[in-house]
C-alpha positions as CSV (number, residue, x, y, z in Angstrom):
1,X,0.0,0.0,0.0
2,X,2.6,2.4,1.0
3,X,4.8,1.9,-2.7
4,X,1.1,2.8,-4.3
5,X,0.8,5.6,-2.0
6,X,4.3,6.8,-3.3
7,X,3.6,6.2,-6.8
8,X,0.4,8.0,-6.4
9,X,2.6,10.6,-5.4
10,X,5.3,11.1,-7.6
11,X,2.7,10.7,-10.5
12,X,1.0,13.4,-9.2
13,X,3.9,15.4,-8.7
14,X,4.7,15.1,-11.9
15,X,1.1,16.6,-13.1
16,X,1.3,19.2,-10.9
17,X,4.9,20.6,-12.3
18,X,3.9,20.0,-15.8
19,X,0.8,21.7,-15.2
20,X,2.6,24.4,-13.3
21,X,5.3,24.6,-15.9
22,X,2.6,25.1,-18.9
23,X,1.0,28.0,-16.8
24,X,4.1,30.0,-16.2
25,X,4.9,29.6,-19.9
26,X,1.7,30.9,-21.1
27,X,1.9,33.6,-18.5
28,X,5.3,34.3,-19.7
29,X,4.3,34.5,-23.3
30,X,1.4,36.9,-22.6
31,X,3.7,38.9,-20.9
32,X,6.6,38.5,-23.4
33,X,4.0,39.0,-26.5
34,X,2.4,42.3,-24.7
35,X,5.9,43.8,-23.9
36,X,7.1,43.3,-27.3
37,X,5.2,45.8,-28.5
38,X,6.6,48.7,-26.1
39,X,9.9,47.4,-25.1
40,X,11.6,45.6,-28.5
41,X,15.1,46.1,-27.6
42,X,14.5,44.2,-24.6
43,X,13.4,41.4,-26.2
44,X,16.3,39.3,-26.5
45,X,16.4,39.7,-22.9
46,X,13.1,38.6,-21.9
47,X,13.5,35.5,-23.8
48,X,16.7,34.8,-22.3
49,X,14.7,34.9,-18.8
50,X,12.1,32.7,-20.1
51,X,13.9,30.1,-21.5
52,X,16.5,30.2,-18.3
53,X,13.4,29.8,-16.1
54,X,11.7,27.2,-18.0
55,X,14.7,24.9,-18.0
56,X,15.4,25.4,-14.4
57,X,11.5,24.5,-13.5
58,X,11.7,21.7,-15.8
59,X,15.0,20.4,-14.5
60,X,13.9,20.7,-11.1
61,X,10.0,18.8,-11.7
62,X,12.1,16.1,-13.8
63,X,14.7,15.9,-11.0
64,X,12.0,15.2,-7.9
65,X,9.9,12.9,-10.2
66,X,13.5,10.5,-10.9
67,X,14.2,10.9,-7.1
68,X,10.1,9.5,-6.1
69,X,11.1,7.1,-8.6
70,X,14.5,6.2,-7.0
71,X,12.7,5.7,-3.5
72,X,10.1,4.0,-5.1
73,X,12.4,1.3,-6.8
74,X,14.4,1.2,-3.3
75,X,11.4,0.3,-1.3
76,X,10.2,-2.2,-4.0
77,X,13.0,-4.2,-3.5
């Protein structure tokens, strides 16, 4: 029961940071897309601070998901 519980767990984890991940990069590109207009010169930058923040959030979701895995496989066997 407890090694269901834990998969439960990282498998939700895992929804919840993709989920969280897709809305930060919506909200990003609404904000990117409206300061584009204004502000083009600090586009380049903007999109450096997206893409640096997506891949940190990413890394980080896929990171905890392997280690619920890792703790799942240990208490397997």
């Amino acid at each position: 029961y407890l090694s269901f519980f834990f998969f439960f767990l990282s498998f939700f984890f895992f929804l919840f940071s993709s989920f969280l991940f897709f809305s930060f990069f919506l909200f990003f590109f609404f904000f990117l897309s409206f300061f584009l207009l204004s502000f083009f010169s600090f586009f380049f930058f903007f999109f450096f601070f997206l893409f640096f923040f997506l891949f940190f959030f990413f890394f980080f979701s896929f990171f905890f998901s392997l280690l619920f895995f890792f703790f799942l496989f240990l208490f397997f066997f």
